[in-house]
TORDO-256765 format. One record per residue: y, x, z of N, C-alpha, C in turn. Coordinates in pm, whole numbers, padded with zeros to 5 digits, always signed. Atoms other than C-alpha are relative to their C-alpha. Layout:
BEGIN
YXZYXZYXZ
...
***
This chain:
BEGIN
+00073-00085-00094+00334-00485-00811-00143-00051+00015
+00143+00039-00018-00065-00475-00791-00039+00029+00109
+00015-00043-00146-00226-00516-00462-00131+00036-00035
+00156-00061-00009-00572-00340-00391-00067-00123+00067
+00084+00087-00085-00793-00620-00301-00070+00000+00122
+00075-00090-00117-01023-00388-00074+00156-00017+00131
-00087-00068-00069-00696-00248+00071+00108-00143+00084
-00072+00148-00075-00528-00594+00126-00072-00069+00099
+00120+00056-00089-00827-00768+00308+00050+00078+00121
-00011-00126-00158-00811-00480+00589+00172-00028+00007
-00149+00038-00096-00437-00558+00619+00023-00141-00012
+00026+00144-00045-00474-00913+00650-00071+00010+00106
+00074-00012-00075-00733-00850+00879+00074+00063+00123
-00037-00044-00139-00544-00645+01133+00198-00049-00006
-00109+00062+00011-00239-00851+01013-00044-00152+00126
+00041+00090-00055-00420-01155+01161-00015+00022+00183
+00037-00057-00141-00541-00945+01477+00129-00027+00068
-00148-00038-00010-00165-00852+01537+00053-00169+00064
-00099+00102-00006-00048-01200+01512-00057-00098+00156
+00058+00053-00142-00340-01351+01775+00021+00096+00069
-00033-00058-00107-00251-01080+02012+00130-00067+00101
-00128+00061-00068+00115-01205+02030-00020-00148+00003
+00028+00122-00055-00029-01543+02050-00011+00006+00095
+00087-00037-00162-00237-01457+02340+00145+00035+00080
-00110-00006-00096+00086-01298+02502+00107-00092+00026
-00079+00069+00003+00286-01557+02458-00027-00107+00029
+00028+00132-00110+00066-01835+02626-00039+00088+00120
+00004-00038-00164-00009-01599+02912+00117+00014+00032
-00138+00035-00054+00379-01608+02938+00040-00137+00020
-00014+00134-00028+00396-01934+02913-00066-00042+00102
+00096+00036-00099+00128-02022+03161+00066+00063+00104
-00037-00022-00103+00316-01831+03398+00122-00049+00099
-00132+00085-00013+00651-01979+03380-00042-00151+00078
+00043+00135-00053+00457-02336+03429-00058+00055+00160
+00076-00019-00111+00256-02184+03710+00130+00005+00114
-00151+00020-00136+00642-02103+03887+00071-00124+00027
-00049+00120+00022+00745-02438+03789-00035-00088-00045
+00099+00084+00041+00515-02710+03738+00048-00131-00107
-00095+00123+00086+00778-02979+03576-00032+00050-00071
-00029-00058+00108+00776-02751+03325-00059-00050-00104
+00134+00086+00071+00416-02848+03195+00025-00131-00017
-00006+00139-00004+00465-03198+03250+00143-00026-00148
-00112+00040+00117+00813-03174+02999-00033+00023-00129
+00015-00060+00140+00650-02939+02756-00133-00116-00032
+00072+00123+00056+00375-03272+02743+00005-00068-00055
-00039+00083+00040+00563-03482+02705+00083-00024-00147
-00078-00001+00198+00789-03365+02382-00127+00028-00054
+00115-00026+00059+00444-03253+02279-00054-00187-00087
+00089+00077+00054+00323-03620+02237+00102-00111-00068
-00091+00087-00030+00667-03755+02144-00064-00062-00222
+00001+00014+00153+00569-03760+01744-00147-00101+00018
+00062+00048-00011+00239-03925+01824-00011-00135+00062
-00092+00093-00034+00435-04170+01998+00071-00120-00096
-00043-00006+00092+00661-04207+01721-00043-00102-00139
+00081-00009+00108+00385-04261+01459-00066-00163+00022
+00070+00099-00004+00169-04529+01664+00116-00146-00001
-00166+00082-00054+00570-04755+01741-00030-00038-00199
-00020+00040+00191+00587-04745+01299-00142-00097-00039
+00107+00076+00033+00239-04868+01248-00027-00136+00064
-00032+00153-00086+00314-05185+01501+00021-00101-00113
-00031+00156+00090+00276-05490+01247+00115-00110+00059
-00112+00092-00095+00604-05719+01273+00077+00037+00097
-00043-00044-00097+00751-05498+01497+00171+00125-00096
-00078-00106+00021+01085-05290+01382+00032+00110+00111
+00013-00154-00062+01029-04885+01471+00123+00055+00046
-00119-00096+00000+01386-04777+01462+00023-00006+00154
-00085+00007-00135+01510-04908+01842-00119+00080+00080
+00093-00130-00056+01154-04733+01963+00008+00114-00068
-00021-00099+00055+01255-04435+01763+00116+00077+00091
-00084-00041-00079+01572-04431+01955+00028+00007+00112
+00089-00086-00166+01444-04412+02311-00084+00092-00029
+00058-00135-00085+01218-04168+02259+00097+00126-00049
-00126-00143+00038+01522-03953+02073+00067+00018+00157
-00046-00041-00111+01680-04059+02385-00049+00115+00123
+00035-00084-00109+01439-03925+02620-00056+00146-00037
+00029-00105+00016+01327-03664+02393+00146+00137+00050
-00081-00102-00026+01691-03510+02455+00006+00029+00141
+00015-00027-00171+01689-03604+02840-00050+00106+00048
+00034-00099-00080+01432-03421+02888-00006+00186-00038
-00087-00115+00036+01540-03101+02651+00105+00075+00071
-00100-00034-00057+01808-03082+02883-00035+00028+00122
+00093-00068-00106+01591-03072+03184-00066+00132+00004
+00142-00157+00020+01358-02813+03053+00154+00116-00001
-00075-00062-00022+01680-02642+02986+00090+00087+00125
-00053-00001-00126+01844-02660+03319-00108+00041+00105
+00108-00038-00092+01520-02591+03499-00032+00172-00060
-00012-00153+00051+01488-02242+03299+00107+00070+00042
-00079-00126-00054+01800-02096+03338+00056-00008+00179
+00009-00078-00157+01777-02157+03758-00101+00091+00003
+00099-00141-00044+01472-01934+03707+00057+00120-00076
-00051-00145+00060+01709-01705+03519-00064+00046-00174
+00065-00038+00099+01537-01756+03186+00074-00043-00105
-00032+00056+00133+01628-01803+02830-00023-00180-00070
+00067+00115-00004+01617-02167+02708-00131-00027-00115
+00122-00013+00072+01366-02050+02455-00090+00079+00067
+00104-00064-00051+01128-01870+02689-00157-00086-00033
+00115+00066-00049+00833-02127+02673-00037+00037-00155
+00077+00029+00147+00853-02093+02249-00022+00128-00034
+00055-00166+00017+00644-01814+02098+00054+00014-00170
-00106-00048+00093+00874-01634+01858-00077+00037-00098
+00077-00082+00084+00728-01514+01535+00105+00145-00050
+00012-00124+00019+00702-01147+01462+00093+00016-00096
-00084-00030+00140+00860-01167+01109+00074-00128-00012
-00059+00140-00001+01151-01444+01109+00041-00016-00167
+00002+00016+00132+01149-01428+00709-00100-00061-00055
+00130+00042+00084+00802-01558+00635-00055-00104+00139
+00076+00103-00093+00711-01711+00991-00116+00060+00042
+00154-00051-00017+00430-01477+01059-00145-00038-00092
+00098+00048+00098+00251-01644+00769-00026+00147-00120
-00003-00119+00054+00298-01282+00564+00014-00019-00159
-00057+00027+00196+00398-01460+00254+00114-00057-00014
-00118+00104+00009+00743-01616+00160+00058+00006-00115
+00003+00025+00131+00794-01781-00172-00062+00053-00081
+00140-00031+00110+00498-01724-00305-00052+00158-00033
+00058-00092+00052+00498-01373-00297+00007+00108+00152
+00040-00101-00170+00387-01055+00032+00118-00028+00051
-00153-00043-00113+00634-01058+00296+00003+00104-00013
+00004-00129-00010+00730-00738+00360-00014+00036+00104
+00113-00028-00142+00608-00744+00724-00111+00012-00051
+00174-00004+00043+00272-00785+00567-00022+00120-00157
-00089-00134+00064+00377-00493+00298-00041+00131+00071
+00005-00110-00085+00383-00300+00574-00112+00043+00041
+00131+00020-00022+00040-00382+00679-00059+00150-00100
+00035-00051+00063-00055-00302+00365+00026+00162-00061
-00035-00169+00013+00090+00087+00305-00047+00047+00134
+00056-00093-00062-00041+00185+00618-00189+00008-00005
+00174-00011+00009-00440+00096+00553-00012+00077-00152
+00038-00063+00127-00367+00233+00216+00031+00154+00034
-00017-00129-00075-00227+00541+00395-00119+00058+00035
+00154-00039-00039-00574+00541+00564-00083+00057-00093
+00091-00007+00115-00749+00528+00247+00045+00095-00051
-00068-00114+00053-00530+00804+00097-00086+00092+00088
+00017-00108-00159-00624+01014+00446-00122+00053-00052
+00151-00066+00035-00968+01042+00348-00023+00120-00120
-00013-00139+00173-00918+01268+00034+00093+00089+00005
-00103-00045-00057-00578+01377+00152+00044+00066+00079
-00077-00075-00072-00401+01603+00373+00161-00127+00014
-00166+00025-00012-00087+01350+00402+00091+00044+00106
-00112-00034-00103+00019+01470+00717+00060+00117+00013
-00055-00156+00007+00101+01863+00618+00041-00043-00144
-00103+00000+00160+00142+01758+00218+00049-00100-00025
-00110+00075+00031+00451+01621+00152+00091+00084-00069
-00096-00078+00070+00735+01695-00069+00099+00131+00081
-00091-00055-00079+00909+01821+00267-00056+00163-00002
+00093-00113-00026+00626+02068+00313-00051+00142-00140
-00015-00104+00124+00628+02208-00013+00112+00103-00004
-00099-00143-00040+00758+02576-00018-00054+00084-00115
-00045-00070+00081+00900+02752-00302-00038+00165+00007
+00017-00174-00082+00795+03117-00097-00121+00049-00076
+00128-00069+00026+00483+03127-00257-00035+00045-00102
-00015-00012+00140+00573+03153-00600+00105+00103-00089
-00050-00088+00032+00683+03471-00761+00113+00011-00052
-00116+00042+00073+01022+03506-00912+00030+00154-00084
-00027-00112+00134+00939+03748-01189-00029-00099-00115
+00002+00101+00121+00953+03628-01533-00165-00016-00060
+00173+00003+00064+00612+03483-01680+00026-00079-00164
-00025-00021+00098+00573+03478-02021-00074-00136-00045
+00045+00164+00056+00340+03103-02058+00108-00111+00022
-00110+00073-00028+00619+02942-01892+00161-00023-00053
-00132-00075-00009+00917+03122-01991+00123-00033+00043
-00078-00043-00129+01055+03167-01668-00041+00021+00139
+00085-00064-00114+00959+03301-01327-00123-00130+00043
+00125+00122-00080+00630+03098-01110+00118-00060+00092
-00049+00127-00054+00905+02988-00907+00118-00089-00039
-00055+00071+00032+01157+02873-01118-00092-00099-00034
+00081+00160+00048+00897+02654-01275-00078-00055+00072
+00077+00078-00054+00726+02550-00990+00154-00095+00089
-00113+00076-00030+01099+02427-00885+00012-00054-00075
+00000+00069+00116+01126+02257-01194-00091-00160-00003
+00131+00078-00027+00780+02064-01130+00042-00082+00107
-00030+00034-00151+00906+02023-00768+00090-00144-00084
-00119+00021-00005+01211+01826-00892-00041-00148-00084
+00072+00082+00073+00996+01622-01185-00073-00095+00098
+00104+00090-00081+00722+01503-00915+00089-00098+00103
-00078+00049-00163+00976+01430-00608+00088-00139-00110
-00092+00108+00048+01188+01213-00888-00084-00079-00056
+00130+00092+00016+00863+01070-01030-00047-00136+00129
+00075+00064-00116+00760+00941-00675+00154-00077+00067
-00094+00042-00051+01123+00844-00584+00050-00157-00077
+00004+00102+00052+01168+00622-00870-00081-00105-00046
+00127+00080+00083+00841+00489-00941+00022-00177+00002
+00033+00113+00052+00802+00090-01009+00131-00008-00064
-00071+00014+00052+01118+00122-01203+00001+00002-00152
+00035+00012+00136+00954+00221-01542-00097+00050+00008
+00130-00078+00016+00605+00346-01596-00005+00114-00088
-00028-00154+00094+00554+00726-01672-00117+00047+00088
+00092-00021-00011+00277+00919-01673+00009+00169+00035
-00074-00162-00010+00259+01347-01541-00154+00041-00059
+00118-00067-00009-00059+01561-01662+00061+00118+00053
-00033-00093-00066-00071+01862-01386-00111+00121-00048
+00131-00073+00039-00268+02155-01523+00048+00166+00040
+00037-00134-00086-00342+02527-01401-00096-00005+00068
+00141-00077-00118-00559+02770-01187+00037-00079+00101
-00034+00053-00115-00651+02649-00893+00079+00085+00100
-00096-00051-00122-00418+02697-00584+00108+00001-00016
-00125-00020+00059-00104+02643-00744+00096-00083+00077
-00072+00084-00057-00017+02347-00581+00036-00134-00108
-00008+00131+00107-00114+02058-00835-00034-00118+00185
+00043+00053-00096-00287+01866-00499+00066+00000+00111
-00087+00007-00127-00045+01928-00263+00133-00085-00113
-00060+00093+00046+00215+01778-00492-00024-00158-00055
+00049+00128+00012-00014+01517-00590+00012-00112+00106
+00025+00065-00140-00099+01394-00234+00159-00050+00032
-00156+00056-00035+00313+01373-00175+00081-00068-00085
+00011+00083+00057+00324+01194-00427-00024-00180+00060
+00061+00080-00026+00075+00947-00352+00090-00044+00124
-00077+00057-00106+00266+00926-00023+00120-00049+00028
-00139+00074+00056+00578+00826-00108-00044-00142-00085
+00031+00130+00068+00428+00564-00350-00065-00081+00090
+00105+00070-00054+00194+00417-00112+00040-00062+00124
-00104+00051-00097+00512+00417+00166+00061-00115-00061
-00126+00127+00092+00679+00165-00086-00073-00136-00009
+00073+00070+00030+00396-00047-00090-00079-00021-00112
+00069-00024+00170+00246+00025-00467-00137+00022+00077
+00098-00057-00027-00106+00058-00498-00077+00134-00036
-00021-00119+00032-00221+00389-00509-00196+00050+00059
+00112-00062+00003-00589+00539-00586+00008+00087-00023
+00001-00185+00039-00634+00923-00571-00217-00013-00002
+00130-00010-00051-01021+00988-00671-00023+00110-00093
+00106-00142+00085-01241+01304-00856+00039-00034-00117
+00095+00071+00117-01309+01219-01209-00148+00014+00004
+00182+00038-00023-01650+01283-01128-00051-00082-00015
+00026+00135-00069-01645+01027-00901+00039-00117-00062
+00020+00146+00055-01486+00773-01083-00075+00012-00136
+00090-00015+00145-01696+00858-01430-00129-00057+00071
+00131+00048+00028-02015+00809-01261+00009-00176+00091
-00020+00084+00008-01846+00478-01105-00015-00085-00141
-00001+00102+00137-01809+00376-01455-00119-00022-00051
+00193-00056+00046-02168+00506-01531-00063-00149+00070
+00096+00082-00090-02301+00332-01251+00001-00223+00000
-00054+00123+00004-02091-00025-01325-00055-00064-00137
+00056+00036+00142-02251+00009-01716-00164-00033+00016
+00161-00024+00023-02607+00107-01683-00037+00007+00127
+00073+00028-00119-02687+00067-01327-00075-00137+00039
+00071+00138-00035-02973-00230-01245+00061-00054+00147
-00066+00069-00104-02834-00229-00936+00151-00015+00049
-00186+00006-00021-02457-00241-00998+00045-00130+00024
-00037+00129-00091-02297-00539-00791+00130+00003-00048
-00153+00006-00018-01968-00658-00722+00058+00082+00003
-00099-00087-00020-01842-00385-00579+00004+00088-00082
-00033-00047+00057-01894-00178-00834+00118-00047-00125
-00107+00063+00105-01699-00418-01113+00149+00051+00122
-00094-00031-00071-01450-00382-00800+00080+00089+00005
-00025-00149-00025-01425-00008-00771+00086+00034-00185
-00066-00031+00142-01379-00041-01175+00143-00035-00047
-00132+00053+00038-01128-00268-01175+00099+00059+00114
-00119-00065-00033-00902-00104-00891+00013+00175-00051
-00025-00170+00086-00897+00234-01096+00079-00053-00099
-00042+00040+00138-00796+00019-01404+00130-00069+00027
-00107+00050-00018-00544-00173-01270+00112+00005+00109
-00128-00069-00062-00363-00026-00969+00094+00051-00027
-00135-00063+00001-00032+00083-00945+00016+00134-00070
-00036-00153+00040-00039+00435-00959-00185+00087+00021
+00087-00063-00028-00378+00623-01019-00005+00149-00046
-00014-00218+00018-00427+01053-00970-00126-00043+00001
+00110-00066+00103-00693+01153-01167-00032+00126+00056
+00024-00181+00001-00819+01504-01008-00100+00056-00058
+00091-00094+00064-01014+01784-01127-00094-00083-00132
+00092-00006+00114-01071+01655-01444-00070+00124-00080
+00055-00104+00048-01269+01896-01621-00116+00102+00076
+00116-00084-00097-01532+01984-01339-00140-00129-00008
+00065+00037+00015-01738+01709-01452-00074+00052-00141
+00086+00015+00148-02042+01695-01722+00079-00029-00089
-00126+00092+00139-01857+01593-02049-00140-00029-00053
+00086+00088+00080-02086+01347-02233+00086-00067-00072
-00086+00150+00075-02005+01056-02466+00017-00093+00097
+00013+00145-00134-02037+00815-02198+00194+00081+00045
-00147-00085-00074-01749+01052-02022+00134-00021-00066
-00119-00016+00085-01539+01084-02309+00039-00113-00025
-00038+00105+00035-01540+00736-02380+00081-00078+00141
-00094+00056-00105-01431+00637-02036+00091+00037+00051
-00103-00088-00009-01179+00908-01987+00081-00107-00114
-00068+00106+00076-01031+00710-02313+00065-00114+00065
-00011+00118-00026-01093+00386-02178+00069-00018+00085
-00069+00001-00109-00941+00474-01870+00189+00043-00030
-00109-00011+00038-00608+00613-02004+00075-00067-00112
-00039+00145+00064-00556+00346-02303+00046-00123+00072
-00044+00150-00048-00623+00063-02061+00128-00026+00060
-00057+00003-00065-00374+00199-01825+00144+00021-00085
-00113-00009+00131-00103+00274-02147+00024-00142+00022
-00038+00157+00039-00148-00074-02235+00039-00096+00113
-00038+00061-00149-00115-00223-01874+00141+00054+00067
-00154-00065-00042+00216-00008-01826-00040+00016+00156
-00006-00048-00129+00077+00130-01534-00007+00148-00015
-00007-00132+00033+00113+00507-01426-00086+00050+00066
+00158-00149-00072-00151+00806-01400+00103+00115+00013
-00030-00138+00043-00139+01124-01342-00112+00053+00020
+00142-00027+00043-00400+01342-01428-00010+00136+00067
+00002-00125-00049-00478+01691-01234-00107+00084-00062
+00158-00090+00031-00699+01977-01430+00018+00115+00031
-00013-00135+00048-00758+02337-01469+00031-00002-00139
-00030-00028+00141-00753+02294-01853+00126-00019-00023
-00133+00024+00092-00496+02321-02082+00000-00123-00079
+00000+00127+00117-00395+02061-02328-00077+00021-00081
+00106-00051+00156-00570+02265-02627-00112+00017+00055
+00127+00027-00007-00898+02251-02415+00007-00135+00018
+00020+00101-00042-00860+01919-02267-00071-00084-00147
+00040+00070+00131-00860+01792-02678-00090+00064-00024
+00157-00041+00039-01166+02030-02744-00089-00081+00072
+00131+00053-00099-01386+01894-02458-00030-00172-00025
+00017+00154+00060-01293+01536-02532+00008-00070-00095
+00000+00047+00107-01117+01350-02799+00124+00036-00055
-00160+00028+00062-00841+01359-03063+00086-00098+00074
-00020+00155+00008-00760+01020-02956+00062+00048+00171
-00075-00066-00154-00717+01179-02563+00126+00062-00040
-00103-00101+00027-00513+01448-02683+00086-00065-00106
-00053+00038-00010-00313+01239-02837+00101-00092+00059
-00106+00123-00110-00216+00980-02573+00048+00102+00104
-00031-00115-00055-00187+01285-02374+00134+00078-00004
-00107-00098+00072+00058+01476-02570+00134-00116+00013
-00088+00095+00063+00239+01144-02633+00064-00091+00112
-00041+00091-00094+00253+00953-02357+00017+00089+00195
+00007-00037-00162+00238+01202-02018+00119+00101-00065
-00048-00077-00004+00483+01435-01890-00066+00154+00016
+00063-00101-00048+00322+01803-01925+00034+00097+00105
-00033-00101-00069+00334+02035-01644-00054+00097+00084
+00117-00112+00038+00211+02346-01672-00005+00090+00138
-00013-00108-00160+00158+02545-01286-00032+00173-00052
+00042-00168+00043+00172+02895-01310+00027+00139+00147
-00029-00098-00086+00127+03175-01032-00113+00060+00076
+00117-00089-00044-00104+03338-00791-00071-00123+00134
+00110+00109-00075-00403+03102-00580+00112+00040+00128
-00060-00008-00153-00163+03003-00279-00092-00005+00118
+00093+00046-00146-00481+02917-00037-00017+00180+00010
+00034-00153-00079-00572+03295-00088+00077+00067+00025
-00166-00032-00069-00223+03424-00031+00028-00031+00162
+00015+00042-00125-00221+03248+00263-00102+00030+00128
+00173-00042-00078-00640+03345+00375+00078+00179+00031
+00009-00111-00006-00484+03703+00315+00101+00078+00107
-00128-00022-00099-00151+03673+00578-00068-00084+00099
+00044+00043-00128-00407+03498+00804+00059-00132+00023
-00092+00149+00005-00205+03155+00728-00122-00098+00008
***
């Protein structure tokens, strides 16, 4: 699994927030308990300094540590048993004074054995959620929200079989695409007129992958072409642009939209390539959203596309009438 660097930072960041909050609440609970019962402080001092204790008793030249080891075990339990007995007359737990961590698998540290917790996981799919949001509709498109009503069920002759058998068909491909994903890498190209419902299946997509924790970039091709532009031949291309390059190239799962509404140049064509090779060879999965067909997509660009294309994605072809104006025309 690849994490978004950008996207991780910001959930570390309000991972961290999170964790000093329940700090903070958990010495103003504490502070209050002492404030009802002042021993309290004085016990929780004293085991406090019992290791420092401990430490200076061993370093005593000529002196054997063990019999001072075993008074302060002694009194460390004495007074364990105090603190104990003084809590539950105030009716409390005998762990009230210790501040619990959030995630008891990792310790609130958000890593355990070397690799994310999945408290901190969690973090991370909802700032990537965010980041989705911005380009996205996730909160109306979802697989749930997808409706079969809009799609004719007469027979069409590119498909051969009605707009809504094959947009059930698609349905069934994407929803099992996004259900199984980090299990094997597979790739969808979505192509048709607009309004079909390539972007609304995309987006519920993305949302399902991005619930699992995968990393998950939805951007233009425009936008990321003149990223690439701007990361080659720009004087003033920085970090963040190598950044922006490398989470397109190596995230989880990247949607590709409206290819085919950009300029086509060589520059273009070559990074359209570059961009679907690298991600072949990295066994990571695209999916690609156009208006074109396959037999333009290989005119406009390359053999070499239209072959990894043909070879390596699942095709699936939308076919029916612009749902937004269907909808503009029932006042939806």
């Amino acid at each position: 699994m690849a994490y978004d660097g950008k996207i991780m930072r910001r959930a570390l960041r309000r991972f961290e927030e999170d964790r000093q909050e329940r700090s903070a609440r958990a010495q103003e609970r504490q502070e209050s308990i002492f404030q009802r019962q002042p021993r309290l402080r004085e016990i929780d001092a004293e085991l406090k300094s019992t290791m420092s204790r401990i430490i200076s008793g061993a370093l005593r030249r000529g002196t054997d540590p063990r019999p001072a080891i075993d008074r302060l075990r002694d009194e460390n339990l004495s007074l364990q048993s105090e603190r104990r007995q003084l809590l539950s007359a105030m009716h409390l737990p005998e762990d009230a004074l210790e501040e619990r961590p959030a995630c008891v698998l990792c310790g609130d540290t958000g890593y355990r054995g070397g690799e994310v917790c999945r408290c901190l996981r969690r973090y991370y799919a909802q700032e990537q959620q965010k980041e989705l949001s911005r380009m996205l509709d996730l909160g109306s498109q979802s697989f749930d929200s997808f409706s079969l009503d809009w799609y004719e069920d007469r027979y069409d002759v590119a498909t051969g079989c009605s707009p809504r058998k094959n947009a059930e068909i698609i349905y069934d491909v994407c929803a099992d695409f996004a259900h199984t994903f980090g299990k094997k890498p597979s790739n969808l190209l979505l192509f048709g007129a607009p309004g079909l419902g390539k972007t609304h299946l995309s987006a519920a997509i993305a949302r399902e992958v991005s619930n699992n924790g995968y990393s998950v970039v939805y951007d233009t091709a425009s936008h990321v072409f003149s990223l690439f532009e701007n990361q080659k031949f720009s004087r003033d291309a920085d970090e963040a642009d190598e950044t922006d390059v490398a989470r397109i190239l190596q995230c989880d799962l990247l949607i590709l939209d409206d290819l085919g509404t950009e300029m086509t140049t060589a520059f273009v064509q070559s990074a359209l390539y570059t961009i679907i090779n690298t991600r072949l060879m990295e066994k990571k999965s695209t999916i690609i959203s156009t208006n074109l067909s396959p037999e333009k997509i290989a005119q406009r660009y390359s053999p070499q596309v239209a072959s990894r294309l043909e070879g390596e994605y699942q095709i699936l072809p939308f076919a029916g009438e612009d749902i937004r104006k269907l909808k503009k025309t029932r006042g939806l």
